[in-house]
C-alpha positions in Angstrom: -5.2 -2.6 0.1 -5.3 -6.4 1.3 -4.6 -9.1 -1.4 -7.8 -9.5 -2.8 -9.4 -6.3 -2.3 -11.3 -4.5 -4.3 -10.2 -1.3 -6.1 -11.6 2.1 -5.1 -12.6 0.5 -1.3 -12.1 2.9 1.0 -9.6 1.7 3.4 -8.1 4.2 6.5 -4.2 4.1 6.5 -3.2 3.9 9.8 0.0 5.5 11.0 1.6 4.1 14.3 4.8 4.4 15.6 7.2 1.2 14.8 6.9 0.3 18.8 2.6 0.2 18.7 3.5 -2.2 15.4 6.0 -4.3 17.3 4.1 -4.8 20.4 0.4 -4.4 19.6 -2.1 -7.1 18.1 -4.0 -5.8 15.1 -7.0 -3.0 15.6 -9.3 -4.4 13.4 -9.5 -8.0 14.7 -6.8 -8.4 17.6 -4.6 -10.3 15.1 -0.5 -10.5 15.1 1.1 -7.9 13.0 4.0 -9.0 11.1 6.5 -7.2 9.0 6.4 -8.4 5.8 6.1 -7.1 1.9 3.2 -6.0 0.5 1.3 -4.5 -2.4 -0.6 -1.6 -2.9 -2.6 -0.2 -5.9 -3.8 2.9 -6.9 -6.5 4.3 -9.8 -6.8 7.8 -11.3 -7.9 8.6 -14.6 -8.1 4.8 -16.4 -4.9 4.2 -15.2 -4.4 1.8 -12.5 -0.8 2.0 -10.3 0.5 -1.2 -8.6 3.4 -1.2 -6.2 5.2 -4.1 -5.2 7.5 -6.0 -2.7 7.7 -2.6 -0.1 7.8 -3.5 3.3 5.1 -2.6 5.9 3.0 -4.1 8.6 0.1 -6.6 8.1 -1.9 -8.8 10.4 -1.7 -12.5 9.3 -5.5 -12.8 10.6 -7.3 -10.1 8.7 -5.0 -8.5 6.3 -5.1 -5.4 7.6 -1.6 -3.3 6.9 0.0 -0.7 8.7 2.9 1.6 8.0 5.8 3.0 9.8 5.6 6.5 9.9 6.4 8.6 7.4 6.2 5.3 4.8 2.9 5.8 3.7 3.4 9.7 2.4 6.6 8.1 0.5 4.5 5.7 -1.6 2.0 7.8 -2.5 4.9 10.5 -3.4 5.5 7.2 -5.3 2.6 6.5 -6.7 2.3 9.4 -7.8 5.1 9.9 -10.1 4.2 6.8 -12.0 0.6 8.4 -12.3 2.7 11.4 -13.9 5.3 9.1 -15.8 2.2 7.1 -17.4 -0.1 10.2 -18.5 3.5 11.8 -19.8 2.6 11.4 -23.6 0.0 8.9 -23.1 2.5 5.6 -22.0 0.2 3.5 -20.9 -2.3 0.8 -21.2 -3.9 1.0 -18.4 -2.0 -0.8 -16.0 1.3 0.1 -15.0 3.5 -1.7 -12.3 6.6 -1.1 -10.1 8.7 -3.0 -7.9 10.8 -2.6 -5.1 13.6 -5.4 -4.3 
């Protein structure tokens, strides 16, 4: 999800190998992808999931972000143990966050 985004858009994750990310200009708008860290949230049930400071590929024109393969299937593996962690007993409020340093 790009900073700023709305939550529940329906954005396509893209998977390309880590030499289309390196040499390719964005396919959205023809931008230059960078590595950089990134955020990513998630909604199910009330709940809303945010994950933090993970490292992927994003074009500094539009925002766009691309992951390396395999990457994307990890953080919603991710995701998707706080979902289970947070519903466990009812621990929430509504929001819950991680981080990745």
């Amino acid at each position: 999800m790009k900073n700023g985004e709305k939550k529940g858009s329906k954005k396509a994750v893209r998977k390309l190998s880590t030499q289309e990310l390196m040499e390719g200009p964005c396919s959205e708008c023809g931008g230059q992808v960078r590595r950089k860290a990134v955020a990513q949230e998630f909604e199910r049930e009330g709940i809303v999931i945010k994950i933090s400071g993970f490292k992927a590929w994003a074009c500094s024109r539009c925002g766009e972000i691309y992951f390396e393969p395999g990457a994307a299937d990890r953080l919603v593996q991710a995701a998707n143990s706080l979902f289970a962690l947070a519903l466990a007993g009812n621990q929430h409020k509504g929001k819950v966050a991680a981080s990745v340093s």
